[in-house]
N, CA and C atoms as an extended XYZ file, in Angstrom:
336
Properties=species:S:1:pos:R:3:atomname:S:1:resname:S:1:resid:I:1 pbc="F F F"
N         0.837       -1.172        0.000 N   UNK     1
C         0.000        0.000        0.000 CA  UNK     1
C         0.880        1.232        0.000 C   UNK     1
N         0.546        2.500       -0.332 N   UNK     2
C         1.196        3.263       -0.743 CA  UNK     2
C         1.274        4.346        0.370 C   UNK     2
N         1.547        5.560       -0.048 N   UNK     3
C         1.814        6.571        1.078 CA  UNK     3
C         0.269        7.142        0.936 C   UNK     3
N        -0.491        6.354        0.479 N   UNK     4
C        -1.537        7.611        0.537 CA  UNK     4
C        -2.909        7.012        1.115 C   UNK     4
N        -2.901        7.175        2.346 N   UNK     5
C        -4.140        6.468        3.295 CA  UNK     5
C        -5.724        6.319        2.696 C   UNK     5
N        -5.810        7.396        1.374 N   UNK     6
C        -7.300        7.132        1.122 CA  UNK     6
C        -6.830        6.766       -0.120 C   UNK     6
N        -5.731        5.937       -0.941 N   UNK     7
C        -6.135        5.854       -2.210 CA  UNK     7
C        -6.879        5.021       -2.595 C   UNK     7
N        -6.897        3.916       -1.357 N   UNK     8
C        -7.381        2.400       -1.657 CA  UNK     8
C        -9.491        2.285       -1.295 C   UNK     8
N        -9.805        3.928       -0.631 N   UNK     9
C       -10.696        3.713       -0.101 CA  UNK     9
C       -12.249        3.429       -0.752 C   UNK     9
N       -12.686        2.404       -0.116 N   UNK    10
C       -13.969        1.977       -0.330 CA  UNK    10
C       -14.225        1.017       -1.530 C   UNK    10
N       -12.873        0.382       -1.291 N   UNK    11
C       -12.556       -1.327       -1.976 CA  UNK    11
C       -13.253       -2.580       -1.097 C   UNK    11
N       -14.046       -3.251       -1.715 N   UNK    12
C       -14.806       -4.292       -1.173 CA  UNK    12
C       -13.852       -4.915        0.096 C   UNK    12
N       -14.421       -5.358        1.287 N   UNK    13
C       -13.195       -6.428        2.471 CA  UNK    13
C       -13.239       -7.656        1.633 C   UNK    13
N       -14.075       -8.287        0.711 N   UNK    14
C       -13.910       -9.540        0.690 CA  UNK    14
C       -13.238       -9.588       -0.511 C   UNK    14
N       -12.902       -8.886       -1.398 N   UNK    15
C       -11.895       -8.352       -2.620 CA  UNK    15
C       -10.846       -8.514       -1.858 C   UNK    15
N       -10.549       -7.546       -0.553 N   UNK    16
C        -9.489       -7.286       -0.447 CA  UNK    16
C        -9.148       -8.753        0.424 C   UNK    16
N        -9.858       -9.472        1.231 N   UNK    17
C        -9.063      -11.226        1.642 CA  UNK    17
C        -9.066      -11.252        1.250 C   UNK    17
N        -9.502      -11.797       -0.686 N   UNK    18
C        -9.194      -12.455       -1.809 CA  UNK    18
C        -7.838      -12.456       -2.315 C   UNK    18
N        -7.358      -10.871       -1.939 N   UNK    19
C        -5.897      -10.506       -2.162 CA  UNK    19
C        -4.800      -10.827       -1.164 C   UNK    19
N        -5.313      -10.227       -0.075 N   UNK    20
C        -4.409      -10.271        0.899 CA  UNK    20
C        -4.262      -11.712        1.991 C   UNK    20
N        -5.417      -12.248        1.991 N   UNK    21
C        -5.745      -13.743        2.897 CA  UNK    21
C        -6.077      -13.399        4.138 C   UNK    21
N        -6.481      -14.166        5.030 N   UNK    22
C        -6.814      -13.949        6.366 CA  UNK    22
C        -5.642      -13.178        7.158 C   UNK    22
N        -7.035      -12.099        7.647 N   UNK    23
C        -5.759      -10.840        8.520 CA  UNK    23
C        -5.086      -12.297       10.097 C   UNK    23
N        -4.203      -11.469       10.602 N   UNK    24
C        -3.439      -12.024       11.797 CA  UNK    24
C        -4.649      -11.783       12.954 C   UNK    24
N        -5.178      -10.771       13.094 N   UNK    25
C        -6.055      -10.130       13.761 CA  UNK    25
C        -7.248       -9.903       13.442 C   UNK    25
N        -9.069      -10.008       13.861 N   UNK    26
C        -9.758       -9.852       13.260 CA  UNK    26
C       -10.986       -9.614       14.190 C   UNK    26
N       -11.301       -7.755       14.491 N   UNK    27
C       -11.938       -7.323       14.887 CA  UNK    27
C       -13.338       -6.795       14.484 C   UNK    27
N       -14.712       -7.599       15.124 N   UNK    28
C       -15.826       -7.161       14.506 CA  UNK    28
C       -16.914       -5.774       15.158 C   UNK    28
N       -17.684       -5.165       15.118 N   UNK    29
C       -17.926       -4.320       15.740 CA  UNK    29
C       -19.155       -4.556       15.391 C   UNK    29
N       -20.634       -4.525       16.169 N   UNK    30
C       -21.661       -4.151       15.910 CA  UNK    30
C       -22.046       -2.781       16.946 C   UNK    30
N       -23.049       -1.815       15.958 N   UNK    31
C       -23.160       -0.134       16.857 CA  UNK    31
C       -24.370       -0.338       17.847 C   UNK    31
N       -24.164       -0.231       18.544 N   UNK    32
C       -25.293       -0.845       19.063 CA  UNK    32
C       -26.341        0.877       19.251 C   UNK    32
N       -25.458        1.856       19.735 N   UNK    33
C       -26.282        3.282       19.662 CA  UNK    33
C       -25.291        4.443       19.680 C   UNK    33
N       -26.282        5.492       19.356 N   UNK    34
C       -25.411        6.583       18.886 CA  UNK    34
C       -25.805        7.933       20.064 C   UNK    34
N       -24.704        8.094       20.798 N   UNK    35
C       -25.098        9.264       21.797 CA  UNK    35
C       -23.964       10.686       21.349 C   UNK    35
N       -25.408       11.323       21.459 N   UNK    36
C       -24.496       12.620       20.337 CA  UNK    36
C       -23.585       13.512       20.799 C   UNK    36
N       -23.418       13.218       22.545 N   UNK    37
C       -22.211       14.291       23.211 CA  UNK    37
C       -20.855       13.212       23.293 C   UNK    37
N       -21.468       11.762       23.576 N   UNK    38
C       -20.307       11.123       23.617 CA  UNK    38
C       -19.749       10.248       22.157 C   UNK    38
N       -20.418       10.035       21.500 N   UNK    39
C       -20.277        9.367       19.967 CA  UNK    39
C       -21.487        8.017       20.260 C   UNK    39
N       -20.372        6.930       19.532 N   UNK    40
C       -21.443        5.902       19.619 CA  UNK    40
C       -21.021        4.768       20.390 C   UNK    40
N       -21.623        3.922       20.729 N   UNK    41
C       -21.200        2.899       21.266 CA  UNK    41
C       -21.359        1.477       20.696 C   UNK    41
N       -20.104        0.772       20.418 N   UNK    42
C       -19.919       -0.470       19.606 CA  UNK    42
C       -19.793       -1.551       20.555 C   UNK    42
N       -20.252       -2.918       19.961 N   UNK    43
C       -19.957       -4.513       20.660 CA  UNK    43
C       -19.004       -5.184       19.932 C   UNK    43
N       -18.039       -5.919       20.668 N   UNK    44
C       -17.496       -6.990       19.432 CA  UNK    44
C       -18.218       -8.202       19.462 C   UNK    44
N       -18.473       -8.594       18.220 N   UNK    45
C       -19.773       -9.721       17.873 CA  UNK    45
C       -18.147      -10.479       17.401 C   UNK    45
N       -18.595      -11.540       17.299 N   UNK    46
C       -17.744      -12.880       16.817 CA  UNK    46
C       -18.596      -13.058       15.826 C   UNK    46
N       -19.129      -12.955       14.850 N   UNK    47
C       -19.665      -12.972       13.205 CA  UNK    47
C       -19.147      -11.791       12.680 C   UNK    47
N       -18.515      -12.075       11.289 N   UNK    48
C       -18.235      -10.463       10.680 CA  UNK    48
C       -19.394      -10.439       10.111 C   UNK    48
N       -19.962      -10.960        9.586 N   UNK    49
C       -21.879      -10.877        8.918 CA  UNK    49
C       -22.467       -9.941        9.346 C   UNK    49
N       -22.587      -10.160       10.426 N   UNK    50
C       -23.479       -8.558       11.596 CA  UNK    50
C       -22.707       -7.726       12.049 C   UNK    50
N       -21.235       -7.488       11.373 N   UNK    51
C       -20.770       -6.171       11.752 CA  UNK    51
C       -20.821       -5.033       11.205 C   UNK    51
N       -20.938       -3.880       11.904 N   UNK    52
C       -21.077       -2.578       10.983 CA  UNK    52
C       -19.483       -2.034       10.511 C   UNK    52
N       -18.608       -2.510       11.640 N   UNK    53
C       -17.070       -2.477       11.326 CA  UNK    53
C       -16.284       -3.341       11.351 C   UNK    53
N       -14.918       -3.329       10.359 N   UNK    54
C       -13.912       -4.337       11.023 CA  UNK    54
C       -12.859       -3.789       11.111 C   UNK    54
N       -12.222       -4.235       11.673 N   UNK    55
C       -10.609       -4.124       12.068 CA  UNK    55
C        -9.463       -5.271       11.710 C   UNK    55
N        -8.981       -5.338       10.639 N   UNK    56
C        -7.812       -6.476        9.899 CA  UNK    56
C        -6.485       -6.025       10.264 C   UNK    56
N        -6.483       -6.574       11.414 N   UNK    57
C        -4.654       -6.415       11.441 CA  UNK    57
C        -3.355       -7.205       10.921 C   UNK    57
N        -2.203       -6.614       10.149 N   UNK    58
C        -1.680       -7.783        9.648 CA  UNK    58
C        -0.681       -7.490        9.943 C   UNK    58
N        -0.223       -7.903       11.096 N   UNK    59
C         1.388       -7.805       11.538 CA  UNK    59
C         2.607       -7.976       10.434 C   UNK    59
N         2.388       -9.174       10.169 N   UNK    60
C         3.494       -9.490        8.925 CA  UNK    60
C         3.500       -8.621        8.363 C   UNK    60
N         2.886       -7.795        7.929 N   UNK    61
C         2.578       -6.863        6.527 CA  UNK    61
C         2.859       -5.277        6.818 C   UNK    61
N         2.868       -5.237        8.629 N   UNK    62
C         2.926       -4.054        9.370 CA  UNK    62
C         1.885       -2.792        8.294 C   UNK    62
N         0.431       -3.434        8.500 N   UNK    63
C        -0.750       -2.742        8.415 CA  UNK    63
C        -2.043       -2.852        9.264 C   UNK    63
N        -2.877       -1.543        9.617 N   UNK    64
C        -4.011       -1.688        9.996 CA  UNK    64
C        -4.780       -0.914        9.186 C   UNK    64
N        -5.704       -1.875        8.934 N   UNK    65
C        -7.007       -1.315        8.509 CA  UNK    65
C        -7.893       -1.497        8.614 C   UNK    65
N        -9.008       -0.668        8.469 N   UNK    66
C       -10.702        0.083        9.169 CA  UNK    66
C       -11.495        0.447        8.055 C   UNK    66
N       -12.622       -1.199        8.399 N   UNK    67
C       -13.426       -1.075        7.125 CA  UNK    67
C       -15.212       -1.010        7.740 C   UNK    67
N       -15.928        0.031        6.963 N   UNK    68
C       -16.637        0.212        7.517 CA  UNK    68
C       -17.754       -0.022        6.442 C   UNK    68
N       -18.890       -1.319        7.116 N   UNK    69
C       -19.677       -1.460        6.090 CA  UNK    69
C       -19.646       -2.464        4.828 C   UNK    69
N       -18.442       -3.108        5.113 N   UNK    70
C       -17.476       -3.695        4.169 CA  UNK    70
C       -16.938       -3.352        3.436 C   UNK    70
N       -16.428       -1.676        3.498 N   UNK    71
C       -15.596       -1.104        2.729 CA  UNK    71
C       -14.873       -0.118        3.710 C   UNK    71
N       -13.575       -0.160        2.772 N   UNK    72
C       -11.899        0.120        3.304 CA  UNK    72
C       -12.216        1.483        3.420 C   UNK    72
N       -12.015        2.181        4.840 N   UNK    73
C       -12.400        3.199        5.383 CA  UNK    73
C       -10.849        4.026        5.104 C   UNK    73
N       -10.390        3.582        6.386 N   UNK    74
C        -8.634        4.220        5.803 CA  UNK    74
C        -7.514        2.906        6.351 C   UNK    74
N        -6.409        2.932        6.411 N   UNK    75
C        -5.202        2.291        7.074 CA  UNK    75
C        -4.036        3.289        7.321 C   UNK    75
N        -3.682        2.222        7.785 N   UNK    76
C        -2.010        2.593        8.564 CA  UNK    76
C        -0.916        1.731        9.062 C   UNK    76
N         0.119        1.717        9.296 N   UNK    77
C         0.943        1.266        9.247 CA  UNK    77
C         0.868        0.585       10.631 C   UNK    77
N         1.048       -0.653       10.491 N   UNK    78
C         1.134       -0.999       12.040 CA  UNK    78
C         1.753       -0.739       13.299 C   UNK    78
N         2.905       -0.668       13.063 N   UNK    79
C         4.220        0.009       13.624 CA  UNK    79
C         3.543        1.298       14.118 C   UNK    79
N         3.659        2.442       13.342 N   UNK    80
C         3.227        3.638       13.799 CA  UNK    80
C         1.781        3.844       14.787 C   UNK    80
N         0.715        2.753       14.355 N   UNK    81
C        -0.282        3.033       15.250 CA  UNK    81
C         0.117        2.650       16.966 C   UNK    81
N         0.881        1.440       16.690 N   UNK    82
C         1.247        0.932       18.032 CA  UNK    82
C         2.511        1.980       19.007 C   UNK    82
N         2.966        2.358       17.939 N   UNK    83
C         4.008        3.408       19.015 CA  UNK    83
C         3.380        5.040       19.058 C   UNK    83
N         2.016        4.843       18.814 N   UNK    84
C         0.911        6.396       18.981 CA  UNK    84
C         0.549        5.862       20.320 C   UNK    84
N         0.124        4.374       20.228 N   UNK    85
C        -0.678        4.011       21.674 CA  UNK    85
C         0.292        4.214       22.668 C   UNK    85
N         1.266        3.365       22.529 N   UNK    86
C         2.483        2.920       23.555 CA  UNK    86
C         2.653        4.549       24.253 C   UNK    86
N         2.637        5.733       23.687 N   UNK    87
C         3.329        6.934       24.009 CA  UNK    87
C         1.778        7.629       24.273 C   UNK    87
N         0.612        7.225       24.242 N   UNK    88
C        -0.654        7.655       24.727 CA  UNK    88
C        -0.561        7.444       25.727 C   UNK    88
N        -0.557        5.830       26.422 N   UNK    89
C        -0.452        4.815       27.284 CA  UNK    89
C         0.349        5.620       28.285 C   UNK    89
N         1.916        6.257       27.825 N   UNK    90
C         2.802        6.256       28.617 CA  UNK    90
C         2.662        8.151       29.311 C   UNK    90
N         1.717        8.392       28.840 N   UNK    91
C         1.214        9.781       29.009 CA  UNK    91
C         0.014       10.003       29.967 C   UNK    91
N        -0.276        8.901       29.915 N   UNK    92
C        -1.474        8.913       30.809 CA  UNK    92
C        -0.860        8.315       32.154 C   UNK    92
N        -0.237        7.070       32.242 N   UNK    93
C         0.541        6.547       33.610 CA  UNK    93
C         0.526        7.505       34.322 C   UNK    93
N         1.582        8.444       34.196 N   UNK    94
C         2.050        9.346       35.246 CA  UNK    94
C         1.101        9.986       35.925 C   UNK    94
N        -0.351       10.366       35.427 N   UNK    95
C        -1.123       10.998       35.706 CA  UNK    95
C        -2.325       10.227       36.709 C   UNK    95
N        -2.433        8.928       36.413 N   UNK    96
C        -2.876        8.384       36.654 CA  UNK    96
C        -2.121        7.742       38.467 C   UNK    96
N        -1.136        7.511       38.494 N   UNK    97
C        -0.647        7.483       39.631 CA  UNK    97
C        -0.955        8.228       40.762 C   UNK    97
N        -0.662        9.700       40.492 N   UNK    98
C        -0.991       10.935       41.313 CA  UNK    98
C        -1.902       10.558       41.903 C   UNK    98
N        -2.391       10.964       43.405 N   UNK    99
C        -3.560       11.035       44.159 CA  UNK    99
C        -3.550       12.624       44.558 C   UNK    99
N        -4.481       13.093       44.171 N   UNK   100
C        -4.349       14.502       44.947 CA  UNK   100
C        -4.076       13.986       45.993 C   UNK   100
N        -4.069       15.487       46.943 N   UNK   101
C        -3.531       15.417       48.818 CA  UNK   101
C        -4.774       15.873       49.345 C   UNK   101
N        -5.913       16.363       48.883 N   UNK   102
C        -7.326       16.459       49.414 CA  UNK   102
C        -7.915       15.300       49.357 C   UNK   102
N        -7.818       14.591       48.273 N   UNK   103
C        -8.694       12.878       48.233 CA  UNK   103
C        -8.016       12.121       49.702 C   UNK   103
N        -6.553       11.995       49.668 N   UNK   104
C        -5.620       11.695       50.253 CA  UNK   104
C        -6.031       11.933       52.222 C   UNK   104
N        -6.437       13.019       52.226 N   UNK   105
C        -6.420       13.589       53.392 CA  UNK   105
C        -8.092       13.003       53.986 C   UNK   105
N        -8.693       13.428       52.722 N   UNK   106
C        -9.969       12.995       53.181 CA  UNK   106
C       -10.282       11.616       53.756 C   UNK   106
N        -9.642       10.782       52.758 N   UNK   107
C        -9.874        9.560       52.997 CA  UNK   107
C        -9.084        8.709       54.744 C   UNK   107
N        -8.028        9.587       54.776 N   UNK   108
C        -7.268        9.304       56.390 CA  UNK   108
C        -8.232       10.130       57.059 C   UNK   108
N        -8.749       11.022       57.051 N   UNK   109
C       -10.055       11.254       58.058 CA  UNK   109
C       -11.156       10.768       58.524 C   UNK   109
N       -11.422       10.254       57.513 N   UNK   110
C       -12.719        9.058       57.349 CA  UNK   110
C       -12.093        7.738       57.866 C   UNK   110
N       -10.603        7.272       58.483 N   UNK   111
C       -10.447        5.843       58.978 CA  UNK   111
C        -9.955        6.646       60.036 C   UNK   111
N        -9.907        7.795       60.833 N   UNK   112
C        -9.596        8.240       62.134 CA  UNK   112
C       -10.388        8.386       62.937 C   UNK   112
């Protein structure tokens, strides 16, 4: 695939196994509802039949791609998505550790 994330878009998924073969990874999504301050909310179903999305990951191939509907939404490189998370992940830790010193205080008041 090329440098250009939408050239391939809205190529059949089952064209594209035909080409590529069974992803390494294989994520189904059904929407179950749509809330308009927070977005929507998806299930993973184990049938791709009843999914509204998928997710084909192919390690070997160092690609992901996001097909929606049964057609190729966009991709990306595998590599790069995983070291976006890894450095999301590692951005949030630190923050996540912290206890304020009011939660902190409160809570030793409440066992005194």
């Amino acid at each position: 695939m090329g440098p250009h994330p939408l050239m391939l878009t809205g190529i059949r998924q089952d064209i594209f196994l035909k080409n590529w073969g069974e992803p390494d990874f294989l994520i189904s999504l059904k929407k179950l509802g749509d809330f308009q301050s927070q977005g929507a909310l998806y299930l993973i179903v184990s049938s791709d039949d009843e999914a509204d999305c998928s997710i084909l990951i192919y390690k070997s191939r160092d690609r992901i791609l996001f097909f929606r509907k049964k057609r190729l939404n966009t991709h990306f490189k595998w590599s790069r998505f995983e070291e976006r998370r890894n450095r999301f992940k590692e951005e949030l830790e630190p923050s996540a550790r912290r206890v304020p010193r009011t939660i902190v205080g409160n809570a030793l008041a409440l066992v005194a």
